[in-house]
BALOBA-1460 file (C-alpha; in Angstrom, 3 decimals):
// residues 238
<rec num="1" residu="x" x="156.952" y="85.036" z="152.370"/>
<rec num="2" residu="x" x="159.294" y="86.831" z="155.035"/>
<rec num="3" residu="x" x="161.197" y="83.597" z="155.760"/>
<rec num="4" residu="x" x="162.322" y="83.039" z="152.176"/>
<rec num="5" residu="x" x="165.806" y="85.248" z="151.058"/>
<rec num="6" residu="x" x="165.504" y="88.088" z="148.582"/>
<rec num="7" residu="x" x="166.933" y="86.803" z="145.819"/>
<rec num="8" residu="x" x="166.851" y="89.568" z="143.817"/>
<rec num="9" residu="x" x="168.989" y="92.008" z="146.454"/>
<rec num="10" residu="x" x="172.324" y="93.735" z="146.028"/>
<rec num="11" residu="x" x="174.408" y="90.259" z="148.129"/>
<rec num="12" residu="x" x="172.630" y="87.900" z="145.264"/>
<rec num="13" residu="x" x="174.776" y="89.783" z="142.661"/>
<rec num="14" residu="x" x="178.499" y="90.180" z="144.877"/>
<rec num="15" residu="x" x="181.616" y="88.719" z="143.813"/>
<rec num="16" residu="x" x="183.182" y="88.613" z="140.702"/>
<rec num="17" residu="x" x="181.606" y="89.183" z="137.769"/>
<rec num="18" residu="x" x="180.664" y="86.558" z="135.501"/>
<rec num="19" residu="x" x="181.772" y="88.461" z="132.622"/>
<rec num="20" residu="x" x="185.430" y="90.059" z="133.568"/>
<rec num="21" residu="x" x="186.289" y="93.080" z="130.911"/>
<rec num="22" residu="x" x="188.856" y="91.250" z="128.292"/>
<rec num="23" residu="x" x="192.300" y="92.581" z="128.373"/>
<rec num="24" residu="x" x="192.004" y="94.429" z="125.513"/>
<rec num="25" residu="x" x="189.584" y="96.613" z="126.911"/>
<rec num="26" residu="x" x="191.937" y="97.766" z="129.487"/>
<rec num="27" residu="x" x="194.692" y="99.741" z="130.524"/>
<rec num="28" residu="x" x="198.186" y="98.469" z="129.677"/>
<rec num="29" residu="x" x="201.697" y="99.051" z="129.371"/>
<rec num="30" residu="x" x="201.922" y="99.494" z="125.831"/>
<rec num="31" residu="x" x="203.549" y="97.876" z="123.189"/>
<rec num="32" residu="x" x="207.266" y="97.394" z="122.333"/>
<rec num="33" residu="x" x="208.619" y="99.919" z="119.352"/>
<rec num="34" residu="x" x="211.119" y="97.815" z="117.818"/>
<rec num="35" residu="x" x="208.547" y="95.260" z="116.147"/>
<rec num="36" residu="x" x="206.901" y="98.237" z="113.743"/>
<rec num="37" residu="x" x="210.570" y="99.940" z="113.380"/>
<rec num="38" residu="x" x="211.837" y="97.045" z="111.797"/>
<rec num="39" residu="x" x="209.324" y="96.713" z="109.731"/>
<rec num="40" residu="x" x="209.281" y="100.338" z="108.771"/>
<rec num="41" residu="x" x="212.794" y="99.984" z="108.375"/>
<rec num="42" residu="x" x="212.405" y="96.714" z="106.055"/>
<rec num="43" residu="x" x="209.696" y="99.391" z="103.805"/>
<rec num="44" residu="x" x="212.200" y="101.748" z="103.111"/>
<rec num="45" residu="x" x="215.220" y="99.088" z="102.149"/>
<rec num="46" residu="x" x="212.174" y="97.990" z="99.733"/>
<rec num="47" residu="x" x="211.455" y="101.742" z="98.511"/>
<rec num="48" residu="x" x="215.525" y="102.207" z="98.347"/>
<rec num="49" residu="x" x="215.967" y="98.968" z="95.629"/>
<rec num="50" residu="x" x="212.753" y="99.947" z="93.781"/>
<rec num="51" residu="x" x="214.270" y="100.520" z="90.370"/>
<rec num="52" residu="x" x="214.503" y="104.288" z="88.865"/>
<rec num="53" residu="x" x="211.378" y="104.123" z="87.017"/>
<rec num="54" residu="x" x="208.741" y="103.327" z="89.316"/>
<rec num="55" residu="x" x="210.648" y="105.425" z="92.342"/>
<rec num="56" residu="x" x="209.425" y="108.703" z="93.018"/>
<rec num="57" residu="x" x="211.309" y="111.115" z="91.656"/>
<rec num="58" residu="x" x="214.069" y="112.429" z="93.281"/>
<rec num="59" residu="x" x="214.228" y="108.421" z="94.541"/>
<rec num="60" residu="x" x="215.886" y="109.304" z="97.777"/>
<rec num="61" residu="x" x="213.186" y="111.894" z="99.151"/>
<rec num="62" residu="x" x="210.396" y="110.050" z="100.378"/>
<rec num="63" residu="x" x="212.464" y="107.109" z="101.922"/>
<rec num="64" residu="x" x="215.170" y="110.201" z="103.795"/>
<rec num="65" residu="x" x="211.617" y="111.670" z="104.939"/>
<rec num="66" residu="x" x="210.469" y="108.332" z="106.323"/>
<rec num="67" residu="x" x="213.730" y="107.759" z="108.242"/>
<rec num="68" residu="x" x="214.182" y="111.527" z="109.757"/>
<rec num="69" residu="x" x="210.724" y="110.415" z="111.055"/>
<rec num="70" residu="x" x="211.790" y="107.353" z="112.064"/>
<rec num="71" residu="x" x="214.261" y="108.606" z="113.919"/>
<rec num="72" residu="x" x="212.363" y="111.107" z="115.399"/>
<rec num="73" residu="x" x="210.153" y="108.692" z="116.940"/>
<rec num="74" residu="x" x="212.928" y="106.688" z="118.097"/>
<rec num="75" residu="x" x="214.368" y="109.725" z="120.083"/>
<rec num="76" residu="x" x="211.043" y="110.948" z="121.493"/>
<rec num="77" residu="x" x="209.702" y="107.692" z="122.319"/>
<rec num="78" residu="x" x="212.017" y="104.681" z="121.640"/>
<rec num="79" residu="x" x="210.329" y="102.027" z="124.370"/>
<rec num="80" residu="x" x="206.579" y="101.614" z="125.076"/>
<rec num="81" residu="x" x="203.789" y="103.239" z="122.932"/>
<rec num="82" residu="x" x="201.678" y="104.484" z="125.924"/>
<rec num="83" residu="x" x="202.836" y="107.993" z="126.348"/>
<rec num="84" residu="x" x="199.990" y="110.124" z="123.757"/>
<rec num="85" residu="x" x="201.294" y="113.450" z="122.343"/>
<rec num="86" residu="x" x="199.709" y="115.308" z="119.520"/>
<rec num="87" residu="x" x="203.468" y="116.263" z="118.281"/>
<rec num="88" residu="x" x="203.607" y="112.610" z="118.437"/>
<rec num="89" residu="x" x="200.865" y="111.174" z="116.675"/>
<rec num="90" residu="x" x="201.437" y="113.689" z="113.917"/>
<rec num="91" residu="x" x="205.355" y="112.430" z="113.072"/>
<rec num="92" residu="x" x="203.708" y="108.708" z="113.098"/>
<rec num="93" residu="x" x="200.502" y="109.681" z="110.646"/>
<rec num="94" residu="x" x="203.077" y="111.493" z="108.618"/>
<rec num="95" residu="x" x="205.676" y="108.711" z="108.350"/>
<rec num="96" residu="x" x="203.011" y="106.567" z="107.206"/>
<rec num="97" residu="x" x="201.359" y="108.781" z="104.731"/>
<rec num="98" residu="x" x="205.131" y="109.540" z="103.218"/>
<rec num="99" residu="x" x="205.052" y="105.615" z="102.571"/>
<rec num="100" residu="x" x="201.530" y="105.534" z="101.530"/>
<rec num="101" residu="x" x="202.327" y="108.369" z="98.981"/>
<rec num="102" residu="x" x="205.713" y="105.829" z="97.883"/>
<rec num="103" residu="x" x="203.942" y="102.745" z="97.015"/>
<rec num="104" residu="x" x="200.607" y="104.715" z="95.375"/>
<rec num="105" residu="x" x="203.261" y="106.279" z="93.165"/>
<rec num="106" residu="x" x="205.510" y="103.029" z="92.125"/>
<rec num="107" residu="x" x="202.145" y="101.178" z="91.749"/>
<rec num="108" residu="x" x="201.022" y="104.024" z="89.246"/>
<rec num="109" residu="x" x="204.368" y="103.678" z="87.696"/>
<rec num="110" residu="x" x="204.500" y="99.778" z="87.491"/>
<rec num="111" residu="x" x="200.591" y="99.724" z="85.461"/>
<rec num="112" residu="x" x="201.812" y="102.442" z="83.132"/>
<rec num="113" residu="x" x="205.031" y="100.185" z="82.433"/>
<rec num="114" residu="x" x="203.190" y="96.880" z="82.166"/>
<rec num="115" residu="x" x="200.910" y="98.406" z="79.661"/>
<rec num="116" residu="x" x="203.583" y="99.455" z="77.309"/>
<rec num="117" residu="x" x="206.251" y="98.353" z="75.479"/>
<rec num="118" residu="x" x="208.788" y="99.957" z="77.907"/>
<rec num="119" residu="x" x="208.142" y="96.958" z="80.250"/>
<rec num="120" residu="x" x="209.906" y="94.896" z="77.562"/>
<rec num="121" residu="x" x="213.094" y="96.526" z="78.411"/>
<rec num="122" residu="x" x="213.466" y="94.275" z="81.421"/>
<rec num="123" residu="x" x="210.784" y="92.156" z="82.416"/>
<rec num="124" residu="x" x="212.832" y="90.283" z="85.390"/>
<rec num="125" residu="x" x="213.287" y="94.010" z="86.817"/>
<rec num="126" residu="x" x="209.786" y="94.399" z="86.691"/>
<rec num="127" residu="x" x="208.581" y="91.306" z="88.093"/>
<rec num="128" residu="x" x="211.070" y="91.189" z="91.191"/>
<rec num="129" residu="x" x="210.124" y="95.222" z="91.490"/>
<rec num="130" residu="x" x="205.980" y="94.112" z="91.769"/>
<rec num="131" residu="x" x="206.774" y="91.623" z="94.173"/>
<rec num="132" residu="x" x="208.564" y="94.458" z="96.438"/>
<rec num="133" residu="x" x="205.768" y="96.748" z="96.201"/>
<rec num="134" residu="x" x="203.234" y="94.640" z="96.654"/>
<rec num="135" residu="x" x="205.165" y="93.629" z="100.174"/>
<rec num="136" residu="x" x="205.207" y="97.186" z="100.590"/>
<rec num="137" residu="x" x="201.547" y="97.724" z="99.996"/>
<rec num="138" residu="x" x="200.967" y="95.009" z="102.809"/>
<rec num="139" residu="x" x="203.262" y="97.130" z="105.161"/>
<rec num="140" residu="x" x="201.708" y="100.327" z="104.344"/>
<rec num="141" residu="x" x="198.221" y="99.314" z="104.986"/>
<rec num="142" residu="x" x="199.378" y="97.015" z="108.343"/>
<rec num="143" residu="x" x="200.811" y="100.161" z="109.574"/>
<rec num="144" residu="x" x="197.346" y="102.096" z="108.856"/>
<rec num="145" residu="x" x="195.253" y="99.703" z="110.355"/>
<rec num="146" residu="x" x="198.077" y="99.615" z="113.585"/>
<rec num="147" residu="x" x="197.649" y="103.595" z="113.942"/>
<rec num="148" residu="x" x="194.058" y="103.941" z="113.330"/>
<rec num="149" residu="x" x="192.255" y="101.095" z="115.142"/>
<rec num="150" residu="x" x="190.984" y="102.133" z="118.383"/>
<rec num="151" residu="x" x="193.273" y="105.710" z="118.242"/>
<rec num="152" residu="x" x="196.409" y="103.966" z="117.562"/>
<rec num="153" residu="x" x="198.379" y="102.004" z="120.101"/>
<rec num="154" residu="x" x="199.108" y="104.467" z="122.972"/>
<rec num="155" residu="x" x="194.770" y="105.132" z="123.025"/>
<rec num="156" residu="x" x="194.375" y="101.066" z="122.859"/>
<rec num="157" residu="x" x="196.802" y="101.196" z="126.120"/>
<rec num="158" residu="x" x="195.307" y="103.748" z="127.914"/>
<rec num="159" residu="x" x="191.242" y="102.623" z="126.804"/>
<rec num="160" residu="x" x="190.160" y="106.114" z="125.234"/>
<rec num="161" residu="x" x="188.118" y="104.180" z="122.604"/>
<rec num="162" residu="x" x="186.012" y="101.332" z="124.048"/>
<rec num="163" residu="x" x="184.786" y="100.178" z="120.311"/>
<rec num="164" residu="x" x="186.955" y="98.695" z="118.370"/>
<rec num="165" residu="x" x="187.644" y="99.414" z="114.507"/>
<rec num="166" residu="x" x="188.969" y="96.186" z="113.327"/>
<rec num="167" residu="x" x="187.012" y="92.986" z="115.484"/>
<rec num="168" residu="x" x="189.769" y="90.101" z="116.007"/>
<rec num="169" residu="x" x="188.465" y="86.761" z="116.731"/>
<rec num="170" residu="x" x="189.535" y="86.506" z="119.593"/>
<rec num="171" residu="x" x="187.517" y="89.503" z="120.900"/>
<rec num="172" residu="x" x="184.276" y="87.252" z="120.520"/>
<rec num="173" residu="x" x="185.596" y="83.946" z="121.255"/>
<rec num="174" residu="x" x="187.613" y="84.838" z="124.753"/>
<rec num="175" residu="x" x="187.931" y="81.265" z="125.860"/>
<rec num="176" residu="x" x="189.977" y="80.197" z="122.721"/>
<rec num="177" residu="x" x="192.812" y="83.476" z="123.829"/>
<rec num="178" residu="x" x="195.110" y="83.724" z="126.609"/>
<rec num="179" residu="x" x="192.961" y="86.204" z="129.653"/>
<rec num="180" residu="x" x="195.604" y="88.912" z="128.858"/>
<rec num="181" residu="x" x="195.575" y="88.932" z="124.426"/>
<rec num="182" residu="x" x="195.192" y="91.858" z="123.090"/>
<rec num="183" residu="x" x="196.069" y="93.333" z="119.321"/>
<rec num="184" residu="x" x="199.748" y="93.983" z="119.015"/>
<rec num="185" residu="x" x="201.569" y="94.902" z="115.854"/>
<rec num="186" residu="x" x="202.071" y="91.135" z="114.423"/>
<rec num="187" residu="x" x="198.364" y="91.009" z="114.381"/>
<rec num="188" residu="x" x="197.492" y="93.883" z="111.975"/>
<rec num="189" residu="x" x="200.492" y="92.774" z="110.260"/>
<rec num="190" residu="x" x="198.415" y="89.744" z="109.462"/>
<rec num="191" residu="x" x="195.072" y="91.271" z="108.650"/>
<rec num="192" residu="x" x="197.327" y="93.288" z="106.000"/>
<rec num="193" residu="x" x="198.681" y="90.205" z="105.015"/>
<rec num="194" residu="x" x="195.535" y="88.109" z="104.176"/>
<rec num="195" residu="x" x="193.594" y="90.746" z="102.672"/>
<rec num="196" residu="x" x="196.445" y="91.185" z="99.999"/>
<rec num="197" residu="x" x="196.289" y="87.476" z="99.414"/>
<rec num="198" residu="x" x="192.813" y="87.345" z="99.966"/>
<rec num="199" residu="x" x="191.044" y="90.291" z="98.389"/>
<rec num="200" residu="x" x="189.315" y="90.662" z="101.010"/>
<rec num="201" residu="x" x="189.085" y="90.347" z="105.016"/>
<rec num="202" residu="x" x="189.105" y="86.832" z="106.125"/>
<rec num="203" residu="x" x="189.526" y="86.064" z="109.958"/>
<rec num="204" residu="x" x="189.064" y="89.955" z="111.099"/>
<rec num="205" residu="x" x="186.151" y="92.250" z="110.043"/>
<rec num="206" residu="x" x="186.345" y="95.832" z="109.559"/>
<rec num="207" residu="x" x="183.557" y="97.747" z="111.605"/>
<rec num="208" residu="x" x="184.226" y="101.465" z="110.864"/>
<rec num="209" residu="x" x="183.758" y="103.236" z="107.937"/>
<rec num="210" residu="x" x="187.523" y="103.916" z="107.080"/>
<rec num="211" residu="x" x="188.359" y="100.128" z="108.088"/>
<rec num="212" residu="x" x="186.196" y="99.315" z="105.263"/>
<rec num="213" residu="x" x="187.331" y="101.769" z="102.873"/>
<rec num="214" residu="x" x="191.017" y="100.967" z="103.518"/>
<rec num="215" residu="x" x="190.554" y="97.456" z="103.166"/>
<rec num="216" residu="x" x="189.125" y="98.283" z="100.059"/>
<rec num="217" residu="x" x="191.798" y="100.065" z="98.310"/>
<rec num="218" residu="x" x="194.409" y="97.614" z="99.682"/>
<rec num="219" residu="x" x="192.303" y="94.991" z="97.936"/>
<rec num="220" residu="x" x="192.141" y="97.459" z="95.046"/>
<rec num="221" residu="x" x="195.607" y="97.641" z="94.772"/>
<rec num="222" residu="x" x="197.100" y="94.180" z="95.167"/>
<rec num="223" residu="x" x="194.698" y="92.717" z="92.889"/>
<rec num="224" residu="x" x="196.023" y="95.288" z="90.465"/>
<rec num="225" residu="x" x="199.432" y="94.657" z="90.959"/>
<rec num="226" residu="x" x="199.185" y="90.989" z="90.839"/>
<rec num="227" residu="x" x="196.922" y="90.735" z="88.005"/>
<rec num="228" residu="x" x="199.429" y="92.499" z="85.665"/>
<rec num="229" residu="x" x="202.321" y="90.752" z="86.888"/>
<rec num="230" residu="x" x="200.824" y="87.142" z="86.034"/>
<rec num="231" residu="x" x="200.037" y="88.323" z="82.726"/>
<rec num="232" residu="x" x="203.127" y="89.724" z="82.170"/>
<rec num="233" residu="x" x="205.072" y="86.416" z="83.468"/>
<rec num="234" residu="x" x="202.426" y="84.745" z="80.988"/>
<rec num="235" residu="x" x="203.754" y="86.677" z="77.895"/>
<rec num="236" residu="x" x="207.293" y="86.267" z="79.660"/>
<rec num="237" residu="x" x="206.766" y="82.385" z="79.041"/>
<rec num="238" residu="x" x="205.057" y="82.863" z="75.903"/>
């Protein structure tokens, strides 16, 4: 009837959106540098006291690698991550891979020790020196899953990937997050954290293939490292 309104016309659908695009899905400043270069920082204090025998050899190599790196980064981009460079994003793949290769290697080292009768030498050493690379695993996969979800922080900040890699909670429960969370550091921190603990992903599910596949050989390699030390603090007791 011509006296009724179209309902269905372009003024039945102005105003705000019912479903605004979540913060994380848009442009931002960036994050801060200092949380991840403490924690980078705390990785290579761990790699420094890791005991001759489980360090790659020389022992001083992969950590003075990490912090010329480091300190590169620092120089070239010390506040905000929303500045993306190619140079860039090669230094921070590369520090992370030199730490990767660090903890892969004392890992490799600690199983061949626990195995044999040289772990008999010092089993306090050996305990205290699974405990530090097992922290270090969590930090080398946290830093992974920080550089690699979404294109790595300065492509979250500037929105060059609209899918994400890793799906927080929060991303389908909006109303239980502040209108302006987003995934900073401390977060992938956490999803490094629980998967360690965990075996396996627990609050945040991994949607791309190398999520899953990292996630995997995390899991792969705490359960490894803690399933030797127990037994060895079992025949420590015994």
């Amino acid at each position: 009837m011509s006296g009724q309104a179209d309902q269905s016309g372009p003024d039945h659908h102005a105003g705000s959106s019912p479903h605004p695009v979540p913060a994380w899905r848009r442009r931002h400043p960036g994050e801060h540098r200092w949380p991840v270069t403490l924690v980078i920082a705390a990785a290579i204090v761990l790699q420094l006291v890791t005991p001759p025998q489980l360090a790659f050899s020389p022992r001083w190599l992969l950590p003075a690698v990490e912090g010329t790196l480091l300190l590169v980064l620092l120089v070239v981009n010390p506040f905000r991550m929303n500045r993306e460079s190619a140079a860039v994003r090669v230094v921070e793949l590369a520090l992370v891979a030199a730490a990767t290769m660090a903890v892969i290697w004392s890992a490799g080292r600690l199983v061949i020790l626990l195995v044999t009768d040289a772990a008999r030498q010092d089993p306090a050493t050996i305990l205290l020196s699974g405990a530090a690379i097992w922290l270090t695993n969590v930090i080398v996969f946290a830093l992974w899953y920080w550089e690699l979800d979404r294109g790595g922080p300065a492509a979250r900040a500037n929105v060059r990937r609209p899918y994400p890699d890793l799906l927080f909670p929060q991303m389908t429960a909006a109303d239980l997050a502040p209108a302006d969370w987003r995934p900073v550091f401390l977060d992938y921190l956490y999803v490094a954290f629980t998967n360690s603990t965990a075996f396996s992903p627990t609050d945040t599910l991994p949607l791309s293939r190398w999520a899953k596949t990292a996630m995997m050989l995390q899991s792969a390699v705490s359960l490894l490292v803690v399933a030797l030390i127990i037994a060895r603090a079992v025949n420590i007791v015994h």
